[in-house]
C-alpha positions as CSV (number, residue, x, y, z in Angstrom):
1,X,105.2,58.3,-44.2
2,X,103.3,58.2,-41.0
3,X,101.2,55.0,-40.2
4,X,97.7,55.2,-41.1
5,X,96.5,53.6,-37.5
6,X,98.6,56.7,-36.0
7,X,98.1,59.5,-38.1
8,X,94.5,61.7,-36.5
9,X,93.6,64.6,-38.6
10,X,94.0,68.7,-38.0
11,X,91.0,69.1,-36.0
12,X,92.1,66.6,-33.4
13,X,96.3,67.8,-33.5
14,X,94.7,71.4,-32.8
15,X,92.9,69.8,-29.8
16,X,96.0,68.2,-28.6
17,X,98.4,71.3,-29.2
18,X,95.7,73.8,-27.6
19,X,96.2,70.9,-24.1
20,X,99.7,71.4,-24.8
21,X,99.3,75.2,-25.0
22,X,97.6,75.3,-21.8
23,X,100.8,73.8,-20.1
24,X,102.2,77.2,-20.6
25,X,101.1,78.0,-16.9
26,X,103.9,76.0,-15.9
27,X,106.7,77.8,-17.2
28,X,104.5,81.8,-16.7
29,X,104.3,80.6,-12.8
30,X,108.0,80.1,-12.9
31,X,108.3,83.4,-13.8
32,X,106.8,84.2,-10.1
33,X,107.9,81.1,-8.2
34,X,110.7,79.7,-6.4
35,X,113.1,77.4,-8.1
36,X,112.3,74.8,-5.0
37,X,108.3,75.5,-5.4
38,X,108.2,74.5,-9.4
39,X,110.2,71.3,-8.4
40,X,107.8,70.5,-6.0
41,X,105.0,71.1,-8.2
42,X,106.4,69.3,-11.1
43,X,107.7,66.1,-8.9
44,X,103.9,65.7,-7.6
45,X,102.4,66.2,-11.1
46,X,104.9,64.0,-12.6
47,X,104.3,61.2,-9.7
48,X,100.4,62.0,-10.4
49,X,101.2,61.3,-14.2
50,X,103.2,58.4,-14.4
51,X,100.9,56.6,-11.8
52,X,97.6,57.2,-13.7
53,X,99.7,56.2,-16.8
54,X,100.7,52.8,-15.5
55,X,97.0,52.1,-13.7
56,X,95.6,52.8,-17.0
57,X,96.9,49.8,-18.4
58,X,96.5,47.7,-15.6
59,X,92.8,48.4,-13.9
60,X,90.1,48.2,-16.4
61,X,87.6,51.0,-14.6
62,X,90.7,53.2,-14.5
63,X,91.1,52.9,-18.4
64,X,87.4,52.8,-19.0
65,X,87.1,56.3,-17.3
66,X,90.3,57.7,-18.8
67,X,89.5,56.8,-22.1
68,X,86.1,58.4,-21.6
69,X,87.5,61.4,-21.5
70,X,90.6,61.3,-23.0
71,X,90.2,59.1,-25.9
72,X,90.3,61.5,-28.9
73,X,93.5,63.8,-28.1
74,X,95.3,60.2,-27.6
75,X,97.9,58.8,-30.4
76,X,97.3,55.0,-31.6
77,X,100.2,53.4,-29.7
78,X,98.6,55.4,-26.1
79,X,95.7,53.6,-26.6
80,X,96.0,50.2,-28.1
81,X,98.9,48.9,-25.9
82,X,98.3,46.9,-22.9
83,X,101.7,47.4,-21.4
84,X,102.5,50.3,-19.7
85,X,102.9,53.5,-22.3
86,X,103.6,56.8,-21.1
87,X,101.4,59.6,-22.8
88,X,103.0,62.6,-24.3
89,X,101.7,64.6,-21.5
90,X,103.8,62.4,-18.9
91,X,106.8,63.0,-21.2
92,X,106.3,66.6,-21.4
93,X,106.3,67.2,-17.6
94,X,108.9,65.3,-16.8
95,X,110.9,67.3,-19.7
96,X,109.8,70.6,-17.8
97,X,111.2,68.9,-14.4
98,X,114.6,68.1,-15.9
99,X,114.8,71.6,-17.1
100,X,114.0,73.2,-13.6
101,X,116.4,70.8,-11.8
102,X,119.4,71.2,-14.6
103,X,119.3,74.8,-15.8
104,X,119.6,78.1,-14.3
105,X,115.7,79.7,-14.2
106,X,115.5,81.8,-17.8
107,X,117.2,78.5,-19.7
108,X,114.5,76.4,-18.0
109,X,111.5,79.3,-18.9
110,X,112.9,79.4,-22.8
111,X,113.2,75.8,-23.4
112,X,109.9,74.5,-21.9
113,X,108.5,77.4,-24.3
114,X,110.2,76.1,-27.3
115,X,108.7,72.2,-26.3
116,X,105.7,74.1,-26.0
117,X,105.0,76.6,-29.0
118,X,107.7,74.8,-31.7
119,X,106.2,71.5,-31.7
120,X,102.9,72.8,-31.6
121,X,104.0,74.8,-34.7
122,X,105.7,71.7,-36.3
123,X,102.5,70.0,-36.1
124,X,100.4,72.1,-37.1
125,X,102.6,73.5,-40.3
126,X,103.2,70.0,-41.2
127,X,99.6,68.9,-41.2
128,X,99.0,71.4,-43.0
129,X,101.8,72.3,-45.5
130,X,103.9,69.3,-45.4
131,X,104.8,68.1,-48.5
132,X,108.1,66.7,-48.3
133,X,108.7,63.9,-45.7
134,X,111.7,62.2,-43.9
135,X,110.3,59.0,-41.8
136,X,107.4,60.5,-40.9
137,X,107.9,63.9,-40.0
138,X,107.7,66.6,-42.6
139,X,110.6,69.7,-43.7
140,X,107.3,72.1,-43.7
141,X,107.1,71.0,-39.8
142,X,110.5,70.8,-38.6
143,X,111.0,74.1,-40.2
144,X,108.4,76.0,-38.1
145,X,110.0,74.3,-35.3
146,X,113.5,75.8,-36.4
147,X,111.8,79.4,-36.9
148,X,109.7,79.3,-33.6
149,X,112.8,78.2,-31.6
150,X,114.8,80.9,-33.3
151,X,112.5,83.3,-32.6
152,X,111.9,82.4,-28.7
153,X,115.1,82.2,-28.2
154,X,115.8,85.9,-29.4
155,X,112.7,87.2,-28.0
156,X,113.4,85.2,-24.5
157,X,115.2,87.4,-21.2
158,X,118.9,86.7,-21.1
159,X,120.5,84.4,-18.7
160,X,121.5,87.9,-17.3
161,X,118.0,89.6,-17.2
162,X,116.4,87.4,-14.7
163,X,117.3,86.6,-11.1
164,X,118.3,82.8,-10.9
């Protein structure tokens, strides 16, 4: 079961999914936008990312004002650790910038929407229904995330729809 010092309550995981929701711009602009334009974009925000991330640690006015702001959506280990820890949100860009630079343009599109909407809905459904746990994730959650993946993945264009 998950760690009382990590575990934050549904109000706060629909705060952090709703942030993760909002990264959806990446993938709808890629829709519109060259292949070489995303990369760009997602090298300077990952470079933006992992720099803030590793000054957070290390200059106290940096952390002060980051955790002003930032504090709440944050898990546990983000926040007590005095080495440098990545946040989700560095991990999550980087993800969308390995799909860009690996995969032909409607692969990249479907998979940064299943990071996005199935583990929003695995957390979600397992705050909420989970019942039955393995380590600390929940059957309830990774279910939703089966189901929502399913269905993006049916509902997404084909490889052959879209011009790569």
């Amino acid at each position: 079961m998950e760690d009382i010092k990590n575990k934050i309550g549904l109000k706060i995981e629909i705060l952090r999914k709703t942030i993760h929701l909002s990264s959806s711009l990446i993938p709808i602009s890629y829709f519109y936008l060259m292949r070489e334009s995303v990369i760009i974009i997602l090298i300077v925000m990952s470079v933006i990312m992992i720099i803030v991330d590793l000054t957070r640690t290390r200059i106290p006015i940096v952390r002060e004002i980051y955790l002003k702001y930032l504090n709440k959506v944050l898990r546990f280990h983000e926040v007590k650790n005095n080495r440098p820890v990545y946040t989700g949100g560095t991990y999550l860009v980087l993800a969308y910038l390995i799909c860009v630079l690996i995969f032909p343009k409607p692969i990249a599109i479907t998979s940064m929407f299943i990071i996005i909407i199935s583990d929003s809905a695995a957390a979600i459904f397992g705050k909420v229904y989970g019942k039955h746990f393995i380590g600390n994730k929940t059957i309830e959650g990774s279910l939703s995330f089966f189901i929502s993946g399913v269905l993006i993945i049916l509902l997404a264009p084909k490889v052959t729809d879209l011009s790569i």
